[in-house]
N, C-alpha and C positions, 0 to 999 in steps of 0.2 A: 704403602698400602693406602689406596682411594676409602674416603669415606663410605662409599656405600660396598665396597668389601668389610671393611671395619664392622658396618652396620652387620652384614651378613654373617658375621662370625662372631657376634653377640647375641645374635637372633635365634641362629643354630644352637646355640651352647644354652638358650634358655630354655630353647624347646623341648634340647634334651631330656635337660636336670626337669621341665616338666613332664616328661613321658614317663620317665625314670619312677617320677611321685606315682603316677598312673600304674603302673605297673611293677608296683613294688609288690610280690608275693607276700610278704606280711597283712597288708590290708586285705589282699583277697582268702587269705585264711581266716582271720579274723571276719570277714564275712561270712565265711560257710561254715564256722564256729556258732555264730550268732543264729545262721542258722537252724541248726543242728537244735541250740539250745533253745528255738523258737518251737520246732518241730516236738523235741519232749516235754515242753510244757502243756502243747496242746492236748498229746499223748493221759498228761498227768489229770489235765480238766476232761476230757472224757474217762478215765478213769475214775474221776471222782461224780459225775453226772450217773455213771453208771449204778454206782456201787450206792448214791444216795436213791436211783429208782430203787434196786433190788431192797433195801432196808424197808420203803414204802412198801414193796409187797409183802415183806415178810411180815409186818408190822399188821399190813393188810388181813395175812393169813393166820396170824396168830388170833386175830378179833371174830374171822369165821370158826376158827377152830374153836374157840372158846363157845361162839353159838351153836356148834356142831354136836361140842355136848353136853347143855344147856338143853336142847331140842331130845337128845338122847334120855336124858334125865325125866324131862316132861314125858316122854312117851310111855316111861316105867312107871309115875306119879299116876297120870290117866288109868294106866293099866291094872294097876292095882286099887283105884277106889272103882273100879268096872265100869271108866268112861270109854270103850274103844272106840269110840268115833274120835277124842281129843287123843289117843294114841293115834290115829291114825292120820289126822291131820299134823303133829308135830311129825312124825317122820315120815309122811311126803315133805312138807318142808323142807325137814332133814336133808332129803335125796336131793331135792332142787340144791341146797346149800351145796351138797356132795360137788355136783357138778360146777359151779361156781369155784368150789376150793382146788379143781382140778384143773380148769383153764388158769387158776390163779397160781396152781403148780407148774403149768406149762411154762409161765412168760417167767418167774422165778429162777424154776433152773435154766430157762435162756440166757436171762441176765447175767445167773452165776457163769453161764459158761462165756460171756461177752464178759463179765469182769478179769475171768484168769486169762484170754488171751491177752485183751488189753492191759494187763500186769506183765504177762510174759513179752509182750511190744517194750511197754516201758524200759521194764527190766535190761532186757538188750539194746534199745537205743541209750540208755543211763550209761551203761558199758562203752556204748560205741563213742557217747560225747566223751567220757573219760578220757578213753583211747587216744580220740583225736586228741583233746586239749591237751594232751602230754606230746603228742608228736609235732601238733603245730610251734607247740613253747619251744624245744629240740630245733626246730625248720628256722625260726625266728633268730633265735640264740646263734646258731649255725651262717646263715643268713647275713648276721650283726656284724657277727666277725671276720666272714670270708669280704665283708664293705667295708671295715675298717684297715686291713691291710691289703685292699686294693689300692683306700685312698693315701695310705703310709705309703705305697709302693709308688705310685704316680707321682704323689709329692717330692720322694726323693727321684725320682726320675725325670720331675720334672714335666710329666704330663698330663693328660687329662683336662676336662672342662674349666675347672678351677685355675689352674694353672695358663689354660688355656685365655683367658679372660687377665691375668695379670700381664701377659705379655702386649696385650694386646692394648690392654693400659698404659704401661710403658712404652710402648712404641707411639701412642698418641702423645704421651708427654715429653716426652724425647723432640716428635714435631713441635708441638706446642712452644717447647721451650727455645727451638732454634729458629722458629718462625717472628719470636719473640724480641731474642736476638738482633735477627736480622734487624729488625722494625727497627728497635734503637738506635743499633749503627745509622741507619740510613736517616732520620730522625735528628741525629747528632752532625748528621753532613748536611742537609738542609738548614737545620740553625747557624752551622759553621757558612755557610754559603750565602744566608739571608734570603735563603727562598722562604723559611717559615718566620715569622716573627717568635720573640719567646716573650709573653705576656707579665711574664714575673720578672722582667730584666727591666732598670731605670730606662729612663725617657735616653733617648739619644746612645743608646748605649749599642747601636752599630755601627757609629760614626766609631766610635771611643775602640771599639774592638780592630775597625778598620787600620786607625791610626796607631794603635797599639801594636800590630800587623806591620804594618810600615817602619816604624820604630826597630822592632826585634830584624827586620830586613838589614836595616842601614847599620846596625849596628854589628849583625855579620858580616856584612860588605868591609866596613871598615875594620875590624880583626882579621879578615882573610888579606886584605890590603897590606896589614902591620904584616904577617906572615909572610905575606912576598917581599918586602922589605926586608928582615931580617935576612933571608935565604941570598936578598941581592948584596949584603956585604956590611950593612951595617948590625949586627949579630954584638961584633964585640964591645962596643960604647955600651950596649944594655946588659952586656956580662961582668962591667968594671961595676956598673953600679950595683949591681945586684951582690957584690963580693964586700963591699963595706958593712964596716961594722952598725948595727943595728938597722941599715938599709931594708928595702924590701929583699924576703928571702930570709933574711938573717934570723940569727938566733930568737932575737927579738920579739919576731912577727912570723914565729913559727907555732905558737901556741894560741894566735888570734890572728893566722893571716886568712881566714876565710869570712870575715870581718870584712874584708877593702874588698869580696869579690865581689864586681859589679858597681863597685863604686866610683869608678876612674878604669883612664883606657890599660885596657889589658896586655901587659909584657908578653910575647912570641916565646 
């Protein structure tokens, strides 16, 4: 796989998992939860806007009604010391007042009938938030679970985004590690060959390796030599000696004969 396939199949799998957050139906219930519960408060604040005019009129009407019959009183007080003109002016008064406590009757029971609808709104939106917020928690819960063993199930299967992203990991470090590889070997043949220098090796120490080189050459040369000799008939002068006692071979220099190896020319 080319780097920029790699790239495109990291890219895709993020885009996903971000779509996925985009469009997760929990969030958008919990918005239209929110609001729901936005819509019945406002419900609640006009309910209560409402219900504190109508107390102002009642409050209102209760203050005419008290002069209503006040004005009534006076008219009987007049009428009985024989002022009818001061009877008569308190109840026109009166009638004007009449009128006044009757438009103040009109917007009153408006109000009251604008308070019970908007109670009866409440009422049933209160119901309907309920409603919802129990089917969304349900949707949610339901939701949780049927995501949880999708992701059980991919995992053991082995697929999916997640999954999909570990192999693709390992398949980079898999390169990584045999690219790596390579480098060394090749690295360890250039030093062996004196194309590179090794900076942490003593002074003169490609001559020494050279020579060193040379040495282990000549001295296979000359053990392959000792081996055609033997083969050409002299075998058994190095089998009388090797048969005495304490000689090489023997009893002797069988529990420290890898002591002499390398140390003198080697018997065939």
């Amino acid at each position: 796989m080319t780097f920029g396939s790699r790239l495109r199949v990291v890219f895709r799998s993020k885009a996903s998992r971000t779509l996925d957050r985009l469009e997760d139906p929990r969030d958008a219930l919990d918005d239209s939860y929110e609001q729901l519960v936005a819509m019945l408060q406002d419900v609640r604040r006009g309910l209560a806007e409402v219900a504190t005019a109508k107390k102002r009129l009642e409050l209102q009407g209760e203050e005419l009604g008290a002069r209503h019959a006040r004005l009534g009183a006076q008219a009987q007080e007049a009428l009985s010391q024989g002022r009818e003109d001061l009877a008569r002016t308190a109840l026109e008064r009166r009638s004007l007042l009449e009128r006044q406590i009757g438009a103040l009757r009109e917007q009153y029971l408006g109000l009251a009938q604008q308070q019970a609808h908007l109670q009866d709104n409440e009422r049933r939106l209160a119901d309907r938030v309920a409603a919802f917020r129990t089917e969304k928690e349900t949707i949610k819960a339901t939701y949780a679970a049927s995501e949880a063993q999708v992701r059980a199930n991919e995992a053991a299967a082995g697929i999916g985004s997640q999954m999909s992203d570990v192999g693709v990991t390992l398949e980079r470090a898999t390169d990584r590690v045999a690219q790596m590889k390579a480098r060394a070997a090749a690295t360890d043949e250039l030093l062996a060959s004196g194309a590179l220098n090794d900076l942490t090796a003593p002074p003169d120490a490609d001559l020494e390796r050279q020579l060193s080189t040379g040495a282990m050459r000549a001295d296979v040369d000359r053990q392959l030599q000792a081996m055609k000799d033997a083969r050409a008939g002299r075998s058994g002068r190095s089998a009388d000696a090797s048969e005495r006692p304490g000689g090489p071979g023997g009893p002797g220099d069988q529990a420290h004969g890898w002591l002499s190896i390398g140390q003198g020319p080697a018997a065939p």
